[in-house]
Each structure stands twice: as structure tokens, then as C-alpha cells.
Short mmCIF file of the C-alpha atoms (twelve columns), coordinates in Angstrom:
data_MODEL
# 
_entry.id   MODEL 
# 
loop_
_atom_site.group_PDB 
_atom_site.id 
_atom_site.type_symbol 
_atom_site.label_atom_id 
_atom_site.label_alt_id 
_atom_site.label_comp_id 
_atom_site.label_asym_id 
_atom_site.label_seq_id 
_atom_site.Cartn_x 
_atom_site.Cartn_y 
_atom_site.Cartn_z 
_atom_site.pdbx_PDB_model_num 
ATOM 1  C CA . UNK A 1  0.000   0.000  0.000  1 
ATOM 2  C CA . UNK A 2  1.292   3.463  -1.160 1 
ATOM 3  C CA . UNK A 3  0.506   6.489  0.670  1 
ATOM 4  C CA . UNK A 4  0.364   9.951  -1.582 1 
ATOM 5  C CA . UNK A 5  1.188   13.055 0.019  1 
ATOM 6  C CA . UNK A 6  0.361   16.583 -1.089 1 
ATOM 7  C CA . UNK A 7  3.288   18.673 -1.458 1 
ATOM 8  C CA . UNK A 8  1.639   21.885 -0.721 1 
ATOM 9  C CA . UNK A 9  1.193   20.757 3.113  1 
ATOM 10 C CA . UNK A 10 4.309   18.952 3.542  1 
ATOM 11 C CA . UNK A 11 6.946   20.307 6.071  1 
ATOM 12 C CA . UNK A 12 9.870   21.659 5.112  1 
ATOM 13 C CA . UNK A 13 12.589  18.535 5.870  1 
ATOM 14 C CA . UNK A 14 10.407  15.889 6.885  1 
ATOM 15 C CA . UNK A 15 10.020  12.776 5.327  1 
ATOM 16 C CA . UNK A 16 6.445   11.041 4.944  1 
ATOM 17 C CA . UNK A 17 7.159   8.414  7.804  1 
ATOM 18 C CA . UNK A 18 7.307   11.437 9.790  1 
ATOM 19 C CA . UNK A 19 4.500   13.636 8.467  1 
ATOM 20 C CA . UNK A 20 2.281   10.586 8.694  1 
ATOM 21 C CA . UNK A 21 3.740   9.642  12.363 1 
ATOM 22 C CA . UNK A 22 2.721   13.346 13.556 1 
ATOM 23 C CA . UNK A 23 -0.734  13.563 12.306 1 
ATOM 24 C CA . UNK A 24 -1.357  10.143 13.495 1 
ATOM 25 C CA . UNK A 25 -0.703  11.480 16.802 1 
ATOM 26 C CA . UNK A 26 -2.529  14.893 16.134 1 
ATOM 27 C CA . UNK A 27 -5.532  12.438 15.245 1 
ATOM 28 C CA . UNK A 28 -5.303  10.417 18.033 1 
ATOM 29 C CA . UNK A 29 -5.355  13.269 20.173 1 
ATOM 30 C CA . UNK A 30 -8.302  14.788 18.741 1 
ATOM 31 C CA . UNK A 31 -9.702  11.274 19.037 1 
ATOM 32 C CA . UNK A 32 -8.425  11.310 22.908 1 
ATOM 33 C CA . UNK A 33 -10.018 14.743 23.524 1 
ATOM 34 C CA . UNK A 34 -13.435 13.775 22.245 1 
ATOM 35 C CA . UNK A 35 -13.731 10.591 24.655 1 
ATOM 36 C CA . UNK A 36 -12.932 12.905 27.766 1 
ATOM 37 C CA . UNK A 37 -15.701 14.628 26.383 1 
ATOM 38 C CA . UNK A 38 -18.158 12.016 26.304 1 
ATOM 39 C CA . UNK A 39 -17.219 10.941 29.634 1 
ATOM 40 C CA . UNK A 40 -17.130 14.345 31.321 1 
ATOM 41 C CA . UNK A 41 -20.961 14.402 30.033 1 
ATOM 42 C CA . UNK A 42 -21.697 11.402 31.952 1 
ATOM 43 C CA . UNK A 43 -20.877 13.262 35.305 1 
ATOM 44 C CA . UNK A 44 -23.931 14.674 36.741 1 
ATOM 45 C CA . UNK A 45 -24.314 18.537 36.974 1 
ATOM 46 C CA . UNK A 46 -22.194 20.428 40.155 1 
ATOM 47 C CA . UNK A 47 -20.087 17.528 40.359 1 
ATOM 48 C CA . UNK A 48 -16.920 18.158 38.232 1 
ATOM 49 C CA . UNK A 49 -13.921 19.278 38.834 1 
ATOM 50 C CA . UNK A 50 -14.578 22.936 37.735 1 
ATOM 51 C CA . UNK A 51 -17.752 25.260 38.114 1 
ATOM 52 C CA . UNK A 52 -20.261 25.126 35.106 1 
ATOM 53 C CA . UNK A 53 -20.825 27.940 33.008 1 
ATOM 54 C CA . UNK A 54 -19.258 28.976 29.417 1 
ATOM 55 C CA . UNK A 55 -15.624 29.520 31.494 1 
ATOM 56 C CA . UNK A 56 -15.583 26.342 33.215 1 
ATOM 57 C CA . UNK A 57 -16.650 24.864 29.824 1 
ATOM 58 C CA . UNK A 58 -13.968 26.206 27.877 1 
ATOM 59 C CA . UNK A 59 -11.526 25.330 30.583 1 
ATOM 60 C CA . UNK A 60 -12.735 21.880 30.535 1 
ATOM 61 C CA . UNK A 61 -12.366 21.699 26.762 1 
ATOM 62 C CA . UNK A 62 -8.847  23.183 26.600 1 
ATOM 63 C CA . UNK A 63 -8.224  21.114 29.835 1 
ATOM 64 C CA . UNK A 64 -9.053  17.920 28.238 1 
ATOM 65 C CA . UNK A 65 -7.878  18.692 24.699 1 
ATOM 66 C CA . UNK A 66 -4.044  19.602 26.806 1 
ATOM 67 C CA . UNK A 67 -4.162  15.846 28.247 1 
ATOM 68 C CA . UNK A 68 -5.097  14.362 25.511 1 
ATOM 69 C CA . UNK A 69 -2.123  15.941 23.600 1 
ATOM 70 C CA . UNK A 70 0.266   15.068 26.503 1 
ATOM 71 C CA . UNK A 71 -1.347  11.340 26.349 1 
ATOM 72 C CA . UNK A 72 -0.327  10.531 22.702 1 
ATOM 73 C CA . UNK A 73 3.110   12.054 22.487 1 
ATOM 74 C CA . UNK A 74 4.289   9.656  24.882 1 
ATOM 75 C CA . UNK A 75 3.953   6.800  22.962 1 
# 
């Protein structure tokens, strides 16, 4: 199996084992973030770890989206 890659998005001095290895792990982040979000819904209302509200929301998003991102570069 052959992969193509678009030469307008490539990075300057990476190789396509490498482009493909880091948005793997930008997609399995995003992938990451989005369970943490279907779990946080599962916690009933006043119960999380922040306040509710369009704040604690964002904070929560950016929160999970940060852990998610530290999750996959690990390996």
C-alpha cells in the first residue's frame, strides 16, 4: 500500500514516515479529547472538577484537549 502526500502541506525537511507519524498522533489526540468529552458528560451537573458555566466549559475543553495531547506524544 502506497501512501500519496500533497506537497503543498508537507513540512519543510520531513520525510512522509514522519508527516504521517505526527498527524497520526494529532488524530489520536483529537480522538483522545473527544472521549474525555463524552465521559465528562456522563458526570452529573455540580459535580466536576470545575464550576459550570461557558468559562468552566472552555476550561474543561482546553483542559481535556491539553491531556489528551500530553497522552499521545508519549507513545
Amino acid at each position: 500500500m502506497e501512501l500519496a502526500f500533497n506537497p503543498q502541506v508537507s513540512a519543510a525537511g520531513a520525510n512522509p514516515r514522519e508527516q504521517l507519524k505526527g498527524l497520526s498522533q494529532k488524530f489520536e489526540s483529537l480522538l483522545m479529547a473527544q472521549v474525555f468529552s463524552a465521559m465528562r458528560d456522563t458526570v452529573p451537573e455540580g459535580e466536576g472538577v470545575v464550576d459550570t458555566g461557558s468559562a468552566g466549559d472552555m476550561y474543561q475543553d482546553l483542559f481535556d484537549r491539553q491531556v489528551a495531547s500530553m497522552g499521545t506524544d508519549g507513545g
